[in-house]
Each structure stands twice: as C-alpha cells, then as structure tokens.
matplotlib code that plots the C-alpha trace (Angstrom):
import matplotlib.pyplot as plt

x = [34.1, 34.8, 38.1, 38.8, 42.2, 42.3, 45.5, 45.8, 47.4, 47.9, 47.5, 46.8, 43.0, 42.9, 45.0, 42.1, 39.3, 40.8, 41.4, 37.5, 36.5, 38.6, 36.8, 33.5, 34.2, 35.4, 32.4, 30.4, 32.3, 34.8, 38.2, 41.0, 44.1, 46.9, 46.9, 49.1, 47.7, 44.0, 41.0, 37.6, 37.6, 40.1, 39.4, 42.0, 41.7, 43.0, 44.6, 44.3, 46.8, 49.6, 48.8, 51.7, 49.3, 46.7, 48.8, 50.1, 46.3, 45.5, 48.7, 47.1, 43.7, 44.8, 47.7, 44.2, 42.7, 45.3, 45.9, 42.2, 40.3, 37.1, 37.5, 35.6, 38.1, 36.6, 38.3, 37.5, 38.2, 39.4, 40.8, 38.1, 35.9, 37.3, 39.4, 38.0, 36.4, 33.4, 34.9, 38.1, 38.5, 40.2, 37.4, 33.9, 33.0, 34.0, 33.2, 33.7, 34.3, 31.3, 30.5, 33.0, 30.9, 28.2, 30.8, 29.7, 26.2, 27.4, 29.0, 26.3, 23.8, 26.7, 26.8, 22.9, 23.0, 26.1, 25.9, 25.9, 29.0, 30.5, 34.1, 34.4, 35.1, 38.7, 41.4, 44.9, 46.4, 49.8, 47.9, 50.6, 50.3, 48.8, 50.9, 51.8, 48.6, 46.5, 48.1, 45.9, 42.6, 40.5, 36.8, 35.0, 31.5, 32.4, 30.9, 31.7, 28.9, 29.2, 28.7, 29.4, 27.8, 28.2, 31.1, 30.8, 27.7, 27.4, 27.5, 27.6, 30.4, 30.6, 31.1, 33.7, 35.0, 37.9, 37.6, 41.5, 43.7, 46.7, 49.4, 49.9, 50.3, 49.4, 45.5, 44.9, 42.0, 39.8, 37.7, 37.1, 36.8, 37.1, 38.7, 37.9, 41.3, 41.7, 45.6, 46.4, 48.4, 46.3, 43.0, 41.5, 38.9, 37.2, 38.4, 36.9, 34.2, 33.8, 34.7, 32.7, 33.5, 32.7, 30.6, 33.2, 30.8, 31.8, 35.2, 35.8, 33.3, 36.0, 39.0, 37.5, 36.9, 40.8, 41.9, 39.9, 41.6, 45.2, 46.1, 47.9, 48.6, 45.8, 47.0, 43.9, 44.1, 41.6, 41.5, 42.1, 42.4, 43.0, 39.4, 37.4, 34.6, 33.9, 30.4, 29.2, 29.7, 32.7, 36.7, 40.1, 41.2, 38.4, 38.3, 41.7, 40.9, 38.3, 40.8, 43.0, 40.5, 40.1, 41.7, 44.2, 45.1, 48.6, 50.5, 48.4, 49.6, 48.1, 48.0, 48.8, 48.0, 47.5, 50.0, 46.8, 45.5, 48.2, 47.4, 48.6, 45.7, 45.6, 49.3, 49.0, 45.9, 47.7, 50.9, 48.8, 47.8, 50.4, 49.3, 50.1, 53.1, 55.7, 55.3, 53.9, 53.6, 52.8, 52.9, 55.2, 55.5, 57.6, 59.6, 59.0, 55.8, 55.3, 55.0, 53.0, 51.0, 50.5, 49.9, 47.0, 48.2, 46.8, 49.5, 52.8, 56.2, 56.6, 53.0, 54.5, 57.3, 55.4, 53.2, 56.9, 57.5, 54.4, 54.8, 58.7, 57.8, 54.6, 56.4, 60.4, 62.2, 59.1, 59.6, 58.6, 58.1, 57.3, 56.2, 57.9, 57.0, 60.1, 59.5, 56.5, 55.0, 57.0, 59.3, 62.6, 66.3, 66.0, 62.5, 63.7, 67.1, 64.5, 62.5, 65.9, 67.0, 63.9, 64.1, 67.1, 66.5, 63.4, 65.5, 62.7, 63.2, 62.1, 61.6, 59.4, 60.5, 58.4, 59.1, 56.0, 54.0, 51.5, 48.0, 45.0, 41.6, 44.1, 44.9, 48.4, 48.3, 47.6, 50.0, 52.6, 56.8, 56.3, 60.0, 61.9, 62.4, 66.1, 66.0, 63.4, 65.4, 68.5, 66.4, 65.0, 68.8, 70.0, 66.8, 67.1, 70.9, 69.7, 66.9, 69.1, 71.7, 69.1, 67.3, 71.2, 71.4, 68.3, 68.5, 72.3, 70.4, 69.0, 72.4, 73.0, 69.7, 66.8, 64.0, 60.9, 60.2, 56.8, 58.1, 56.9, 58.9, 61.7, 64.1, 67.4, 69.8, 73.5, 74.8, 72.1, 68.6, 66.4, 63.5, 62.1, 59.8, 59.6, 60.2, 56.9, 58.8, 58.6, 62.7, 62.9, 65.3, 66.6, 67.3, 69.7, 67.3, 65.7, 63.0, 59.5, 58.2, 55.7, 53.1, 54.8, 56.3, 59.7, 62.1, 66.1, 69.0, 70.6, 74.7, 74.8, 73.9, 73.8, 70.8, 68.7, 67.1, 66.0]
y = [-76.6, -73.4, -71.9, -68.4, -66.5, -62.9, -60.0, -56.8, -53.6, -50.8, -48.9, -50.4, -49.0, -51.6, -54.5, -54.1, -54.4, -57.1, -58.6, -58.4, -59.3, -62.8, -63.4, -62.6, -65.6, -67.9, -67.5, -68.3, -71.8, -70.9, -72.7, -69.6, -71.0, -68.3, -66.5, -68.2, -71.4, -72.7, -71.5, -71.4, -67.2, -64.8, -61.6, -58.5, -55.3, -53.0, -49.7, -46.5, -44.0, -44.0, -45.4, -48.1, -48.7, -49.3, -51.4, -53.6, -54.1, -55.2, -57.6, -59.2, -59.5, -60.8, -63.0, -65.1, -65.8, -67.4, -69.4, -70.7, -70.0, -71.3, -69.6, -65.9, -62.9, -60.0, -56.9, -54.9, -51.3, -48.3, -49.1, -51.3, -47.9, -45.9, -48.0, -51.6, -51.8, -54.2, -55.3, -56.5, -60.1, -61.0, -60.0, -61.4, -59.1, -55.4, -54.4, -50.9, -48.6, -49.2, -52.8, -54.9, -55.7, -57.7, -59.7, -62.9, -62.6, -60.7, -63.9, -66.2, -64.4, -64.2, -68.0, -68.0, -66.2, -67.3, -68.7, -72.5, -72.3, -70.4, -69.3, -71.6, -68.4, -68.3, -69.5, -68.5, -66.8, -65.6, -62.6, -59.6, -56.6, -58.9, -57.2, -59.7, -58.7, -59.9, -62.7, -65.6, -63.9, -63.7, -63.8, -62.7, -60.3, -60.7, -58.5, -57.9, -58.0, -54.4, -53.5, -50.1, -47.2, -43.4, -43.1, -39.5, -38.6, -41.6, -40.1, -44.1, -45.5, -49.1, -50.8, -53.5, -54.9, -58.0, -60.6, -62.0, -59.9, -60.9, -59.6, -61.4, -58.6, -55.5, -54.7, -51.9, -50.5, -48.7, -45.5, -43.0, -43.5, -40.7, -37.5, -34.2, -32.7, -32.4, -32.3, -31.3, -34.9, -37.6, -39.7, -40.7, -38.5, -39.8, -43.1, -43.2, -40.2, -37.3, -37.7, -40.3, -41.5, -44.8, -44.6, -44.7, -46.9, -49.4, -48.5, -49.2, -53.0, -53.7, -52.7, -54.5, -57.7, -57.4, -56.5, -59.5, -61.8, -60.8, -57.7, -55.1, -52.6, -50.6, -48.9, -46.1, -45.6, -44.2, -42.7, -39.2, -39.9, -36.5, -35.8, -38.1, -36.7, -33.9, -35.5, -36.5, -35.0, -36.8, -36.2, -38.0, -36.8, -37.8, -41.2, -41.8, -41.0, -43.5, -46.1, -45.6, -46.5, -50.3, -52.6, -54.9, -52.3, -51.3, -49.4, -46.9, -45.7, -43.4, -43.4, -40.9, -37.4, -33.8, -31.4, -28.8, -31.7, -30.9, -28.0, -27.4, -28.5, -31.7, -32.6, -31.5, -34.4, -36.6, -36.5, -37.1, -40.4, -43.3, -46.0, -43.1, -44.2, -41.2, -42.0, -39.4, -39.6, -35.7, -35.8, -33.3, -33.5, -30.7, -28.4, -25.5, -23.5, -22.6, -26.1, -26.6, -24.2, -25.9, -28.9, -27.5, -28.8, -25.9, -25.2, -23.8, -24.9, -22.1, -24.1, -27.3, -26.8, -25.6, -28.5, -30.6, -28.1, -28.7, -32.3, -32.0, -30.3, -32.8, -36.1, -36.9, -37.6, -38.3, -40.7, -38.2, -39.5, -38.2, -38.1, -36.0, -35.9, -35.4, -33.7, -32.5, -30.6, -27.0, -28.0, -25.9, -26.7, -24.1, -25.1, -28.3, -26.7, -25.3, -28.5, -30.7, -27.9, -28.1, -31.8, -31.3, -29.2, -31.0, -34.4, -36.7, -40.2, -41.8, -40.2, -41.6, -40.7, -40.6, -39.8, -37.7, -39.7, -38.4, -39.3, -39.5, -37.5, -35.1, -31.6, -32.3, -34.5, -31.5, -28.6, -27.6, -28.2, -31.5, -32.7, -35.2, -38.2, -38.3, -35.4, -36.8, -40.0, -37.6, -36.0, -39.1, -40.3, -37.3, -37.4, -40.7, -40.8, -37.7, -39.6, -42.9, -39.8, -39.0, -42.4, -42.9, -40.5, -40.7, -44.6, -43.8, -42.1, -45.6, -47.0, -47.4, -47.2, -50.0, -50.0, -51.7, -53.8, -55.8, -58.7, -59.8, -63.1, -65.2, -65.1, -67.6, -64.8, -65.6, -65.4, -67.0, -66.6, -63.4, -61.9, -59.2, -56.3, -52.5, -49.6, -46.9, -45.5, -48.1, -49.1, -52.6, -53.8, -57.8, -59.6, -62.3, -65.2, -68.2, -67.9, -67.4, -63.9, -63.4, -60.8, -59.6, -56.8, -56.9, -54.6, -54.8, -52.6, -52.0, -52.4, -51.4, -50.8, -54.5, -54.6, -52.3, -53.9, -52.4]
z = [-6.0, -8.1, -8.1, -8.0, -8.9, -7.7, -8.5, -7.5, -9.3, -8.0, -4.2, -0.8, -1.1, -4.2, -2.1, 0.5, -1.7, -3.5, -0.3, 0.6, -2.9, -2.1, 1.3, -0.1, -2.6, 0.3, 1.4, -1.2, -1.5, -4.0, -3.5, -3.7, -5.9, -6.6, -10.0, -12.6, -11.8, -13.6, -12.3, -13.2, -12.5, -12.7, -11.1, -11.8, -9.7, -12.2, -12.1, -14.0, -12.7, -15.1, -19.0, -17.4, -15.0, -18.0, -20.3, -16.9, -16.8, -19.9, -19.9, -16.8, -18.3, -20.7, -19.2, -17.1, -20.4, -21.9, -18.4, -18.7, -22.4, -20.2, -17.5, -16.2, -16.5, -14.9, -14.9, -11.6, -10.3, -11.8, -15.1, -15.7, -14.9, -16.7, -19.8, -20.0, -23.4, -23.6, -26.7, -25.2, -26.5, -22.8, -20.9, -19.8, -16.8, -16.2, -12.7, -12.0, -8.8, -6.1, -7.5, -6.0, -3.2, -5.5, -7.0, -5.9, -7.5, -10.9, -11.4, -10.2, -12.7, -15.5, -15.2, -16.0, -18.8, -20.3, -23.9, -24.1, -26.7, -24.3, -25.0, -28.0, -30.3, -29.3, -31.2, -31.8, -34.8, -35.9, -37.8, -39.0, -36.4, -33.5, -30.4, -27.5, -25.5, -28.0, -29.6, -29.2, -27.9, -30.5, -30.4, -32.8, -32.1, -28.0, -25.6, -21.6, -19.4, -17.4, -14.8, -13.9, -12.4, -13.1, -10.0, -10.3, -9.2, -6.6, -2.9, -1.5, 0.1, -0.9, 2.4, 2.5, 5.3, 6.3, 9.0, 7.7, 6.2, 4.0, 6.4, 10.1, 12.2, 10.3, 8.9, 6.4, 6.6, 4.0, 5.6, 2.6, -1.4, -3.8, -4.1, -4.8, -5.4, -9.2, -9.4, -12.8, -13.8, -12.2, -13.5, -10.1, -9.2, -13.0, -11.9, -7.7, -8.1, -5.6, -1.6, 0.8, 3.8, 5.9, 8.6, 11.7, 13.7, 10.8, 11.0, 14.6, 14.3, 11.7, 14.3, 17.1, 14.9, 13.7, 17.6, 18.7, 16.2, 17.2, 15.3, 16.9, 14.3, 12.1, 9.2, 8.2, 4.8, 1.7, -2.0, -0.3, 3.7, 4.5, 3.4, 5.9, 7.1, 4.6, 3.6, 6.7, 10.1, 11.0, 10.8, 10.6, 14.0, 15.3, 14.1, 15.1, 19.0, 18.2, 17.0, 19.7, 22.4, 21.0, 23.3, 21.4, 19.1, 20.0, 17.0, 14.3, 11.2, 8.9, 5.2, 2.9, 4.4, 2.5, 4.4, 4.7, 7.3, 9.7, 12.0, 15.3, 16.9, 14.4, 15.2, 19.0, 19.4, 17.9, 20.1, 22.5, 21.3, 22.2, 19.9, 16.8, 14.9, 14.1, 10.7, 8.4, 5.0, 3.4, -0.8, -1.8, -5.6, -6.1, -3.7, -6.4, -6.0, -10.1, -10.8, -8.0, -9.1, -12.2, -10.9, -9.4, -5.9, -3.5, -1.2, -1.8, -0.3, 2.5, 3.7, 3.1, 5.2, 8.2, 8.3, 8.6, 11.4, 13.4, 13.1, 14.2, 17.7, 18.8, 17.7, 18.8, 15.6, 13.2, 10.0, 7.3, 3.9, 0.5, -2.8, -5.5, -9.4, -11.3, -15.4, -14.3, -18.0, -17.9, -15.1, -16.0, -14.7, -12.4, -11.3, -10.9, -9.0, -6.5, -6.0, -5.1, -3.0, -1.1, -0.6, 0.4, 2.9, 4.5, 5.5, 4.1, 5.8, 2.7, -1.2, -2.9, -6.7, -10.2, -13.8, -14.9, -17.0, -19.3, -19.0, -21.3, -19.8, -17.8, -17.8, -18.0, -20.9, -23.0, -21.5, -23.8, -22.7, -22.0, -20.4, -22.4, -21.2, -21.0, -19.0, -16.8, -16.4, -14.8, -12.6, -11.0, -10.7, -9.1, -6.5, -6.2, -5.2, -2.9, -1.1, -0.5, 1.2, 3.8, 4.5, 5.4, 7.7, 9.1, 9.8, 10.9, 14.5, 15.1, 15.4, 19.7, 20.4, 21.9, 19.8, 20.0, 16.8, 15.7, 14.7, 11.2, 10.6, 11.3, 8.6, 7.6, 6.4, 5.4, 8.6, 10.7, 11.5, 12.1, 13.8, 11.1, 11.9, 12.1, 14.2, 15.1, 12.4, 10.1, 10.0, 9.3, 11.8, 12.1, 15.1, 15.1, 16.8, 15.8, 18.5, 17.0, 18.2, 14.8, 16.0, 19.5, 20.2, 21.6, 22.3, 19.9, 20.6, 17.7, 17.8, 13.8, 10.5, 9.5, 11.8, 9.6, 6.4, 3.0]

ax = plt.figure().add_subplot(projection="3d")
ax.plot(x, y, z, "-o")
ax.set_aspect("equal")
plt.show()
C-alpha cells in the first residue's frame, strides 16, 4: 500500500480541499501517514497571498523532497497556479486551482509515464550561494508535470465534497470559489479566477451526509462568500434558510462576509434563524476611507459602520470580528490616527492584525510611499494592544452568565481536568469536569475569567 502525506497552507477554503484531496486518496487505497514522516507522495496545498506565503511554500516543497528523494511532491493550489516553476528541482507535479479533484488519476498516469531512472538525478552539494531551500535538491534538466488550467476564464466550480472532516464536532464547508473584487494589495482573484458558486442542492447532500454522521455545527465558508449566488440564480441568504432546515444541524457559522452583504433585510432573515451563530466576521482593513479608497475596497467607513449597526439591533450582543491592514502603501500617521480611532470606536470582539506586505502581480506592489517597516511594526503593536483591550472587555460581559458551550475536548489543565468548547459566539470557555461530553451541547455558567480560554 502507497502512502500519502498531505499539508495545508493557508485559509480554511484550502484546509477543506486539502481535506477532500486526503479522502479522495483513502479511497483509492493509499495509506495516509502525517507529513514529516516517509511517504511515497507528498502533496502540499500551497498559498499565494503574501510572498511569505510563497517562500513558506516553497520551504515545504521542498522540506518533502528531502524527507523522501523517491518520493512524488506535488505542489497543489494557488501558489502552485500562479508561482510553482516547472523547473523547480523539489517538484514533480504542479496542480493548479480546479484540478484538485483529479488528483488521484494525475498521479496514477504520472506513475506511467515516469522515467525508469526516476529521481536518480539528485544529489547533494555544498555549492557557494545554494540558499537553505535548495540545498540538496539538485536535478539537473527536471521538469514538473502540469497540470493547470487558465483559472481565469473557467466558469466551473470544481465540486469537492467530505464524508469525515478533520474536526469532531465542527464541518467547514466550501460553497463558492473565486472572487471578483480586485482589492488593490491582494493576488487571489489571479490565483482562484472570477466568482462561481456550488450548486446548493450539493451543498445541502453534503450537510445532510455531515448531520447524519453526528455533526452539529456547519461553518459556510468560500474564496469570497459574500458573493454566492452571483453566477447562478441562487444567494447566501438563501442558502442559509436552506441549511437551517437540515435536521441534526444545530449551530451555523458563516465565513468571512463583505459588509455590503448586510442589509436590513439580509440581517433581519437571519435573526430569524436560531441555528445562526452571532458571530460575524466583516473585513475592515482600514477605518480610514482614503486608504480605503486606495485599496480599491468599495465602501467607505460611514457604510461600514452601519452594516455593524444593522447587525447590532437583529442579533443580542453579536461577536464582531475583523480584519485590518496596518502600512497599507500611502497610509499617513494621521490616516492611520483615523483608522485606530475607528477601531476603537466599533468594539471589535476580535482584531485580526496585518503588516502590509508587498506583493508581486498587484497594484499595490507598484504604488509609490510604501510604509517602512519599522513604522509598520508600531502600528501593529499599538492595534494590537488595542484589540486585546476590547476582546477584554467584550469577554468580561460573559463573566455571571450560563452559556451554552459545544464541547470540543476534555482537557488535563494545571488545576484539574476540563470540558473545552465555544460559545454561539465563538468564546472558548473551560469546564472544570472529567466527564466526556465531546460533541454535546451543554450548558456552563461561568463564575470567572479563569473560565474563558485564548
């Protein structure tokens, strides 16, 4: 028997096709073995979105051919779509965006028409400028098999599907690919292609599979979720009344949303809907509407701060989280004065901070005033310190209270044994029990802050 070694990089989207890439192999009789340890393939699901997020890649790519000389690395998803060189001396297969779901037989016919020397090319060297990713993988006149179509004219959503996710009480859930935005700083629409969704009569097979297997909460998420539906003659709300009417299914969470999304009609639907978690997660990037503006990210922060509103009156006490680019190219101190007052203002439960990083094949890459890096580094410690305030105070309401918690595993902890799991509003809370409760709901009052886990 074969065995296969998969990793992921990157967002949940990639964790669930890497997830459905790894059943697909079980499948097909391959013995799964975790990465680091010797395996007869290696299969990395790369990302692209940061060059970090390229180099981190490349490390891993090449990290499996040095576990294994013999072995298959393929490099899958978006770096491999858009980056992965066929000359890359770590690298046998790329698989791009789209072709995940033939991975079984691109390495059935890659084993046909592999060369009978095979990898015997290899061989290490101490040559002078050799950098730490390539030390040892030579091969001289290599090339990758590709396989890779033109993502950005595809309108086919590559359908993937899970019978056992990873996690033991919550399933993600991939409904839409691609995006269509074009924000000024980021690589994915070159990397995913334009908008398409999944077909929600796929959608709700895979739910009911999941339900009927034990799982009680859904997590919806996609490349662009807020964009479901565009293509075809469906939308996100009403795919989530869908959801909602699967019996088993008791909690749903939402992925990533685009405040635009939220209208009063949109958030007034949803309150409606029990099994809906008050847990919204709106990308922000900046609380100041020039760099918005340059940003190219179509709403402004007067907009942005109604959608919070509108959320505020149809769920009690919502969990709003964020994303906020700090250094963005341009970004001033009073620009970025304006942005941390706004933050400040909007009591995020959680902020989710970045460092702007440049990236090649962007608009950004190119704009003149590009922040230093120092001065990036201080802002991200000063919205940092300011988002750790308010997940405080947030939290701090909790405090008194009965909650009811999913239980996600029993935990030894210093002082005894725990029950872990979340809040609808995803607050890790602890227990102290040693009874096993994985996968039920149950309800925890919670005396103090010791109760509440980061």
């Amino acid at each position: 028997m074969k065995k296969a070694a998969l990793h992921n990089l990157g967002c949940k989207v990639n964790a669930y096709e890497t997830e459905a890439m790894q059943e697909m192999l079980c499948k097909a009789g391959y013995e799964i073995v975790p990465f680091g340890e010797r395996a007869d393939v290696y299969i990395i699901n790369t990302c692209t979105v940061t060059n970090m997020a390229d180099r981190k890649s490349r490390q891993m790519l090449h990290k499996a051919r040095r576990l294994n000389p013999d072995a298959v690395v393929v490099a899958a998803g978006c770096y491999a779509q858009t980056e992965a060189g066929e000359t890359d001396p770590a690298v046998d297969i790329i698989v791009g965006n789209n072709k995940k779901q033939e991975i079984v037989s691109i390495l059935e016919a890659f084993e046909k028409e592999r060369m009978p020397e095979g990898l015997e090319g290899i061989e290490k060297t101490e040559r002078t400028g050799e950098t730490e990713e390539t030390r040892g993988l030579v091969r001289t006149g290599h090339t990758a098999r590709r396989e890779v179509i033109d993502i950005n004219r595809t309108k086919e959503y590559e359908e993937l599907s899970l019978s056992h996710p990873a996690e033991h009480t919550r399933a993600y859930i991939k409904v839409q690919d691609g995006c269509n935005q074009f924000c000024s700083y980021c690589i994915i629409p070159y990397a995913r292609g334009r908008v398409r969704s999944r077909e929600s009569g796929q959608v709700l097979e895979e739910v009911r599979r999941l339900a009927a297997g034990g799982y009680k909460e859904i997590v919806l998420t996609g490349i662009h979720l807020s964009s479901y539906g565009i293509d075809t003659r469906e939308n996100l709300l009403s795919l989530i009344q869908s959801v909602h009417a699967v019996e088993g299914i008791r909690r749903i969470r939402l992925g990533s949303l685009e405040p635009r999304i939220v209208t009063e009609e949109f958030a007034e639907e949803l309150g409606k809907l029990e099994k809906v978690c008050p847990h919204f997660h709106l990308s922000l990037q900046s609380g100041c509407n020039e760099t918005l503006q340059r940003m190219n990210r179509r709403y402004t922060a007067e907009e942005y701060r109604e959608k919070c509103a509108v959320l505020r009156e149809h769920f009690y006490q919502p969990a709003l989280t964020t994303d906020v680019i700090v250094g963005f190219p341009g970004e001033t101190e009073e620009e970025f004065r304006r942005s941390e007052a706004f933050i400040d203002e909007m009591n995020f439960y959680e902020t989710h901070i970045f460092k702007y990083s440049r990236r090649r094949g962007t608009k950004a890459a190119s704009m003149e005033h590009q922040v230093p890096e120092e001065i990036k580094t201080k802002r991200s410690s000063e919205l940092l310190a300011l988002g750790n305030k308010k997940r405080n105070i947030y939290e701090a309401a909790f405090i008194g209270t009965v909650q009811e918690i999913l239980v996600e595993e029993v935990q030894e902890r210093a002082d005894g044994i725990y029950q872990i799991g979340y809040t609808r509003e995803y607050v890790k809370i602890g227990r102290k029990s040693s009874e096993n409760c994985v996968n039920q709901l149950i309800n925890v009052e919670i005396a103090d802050a010791s109760q509440i886990i980061h």
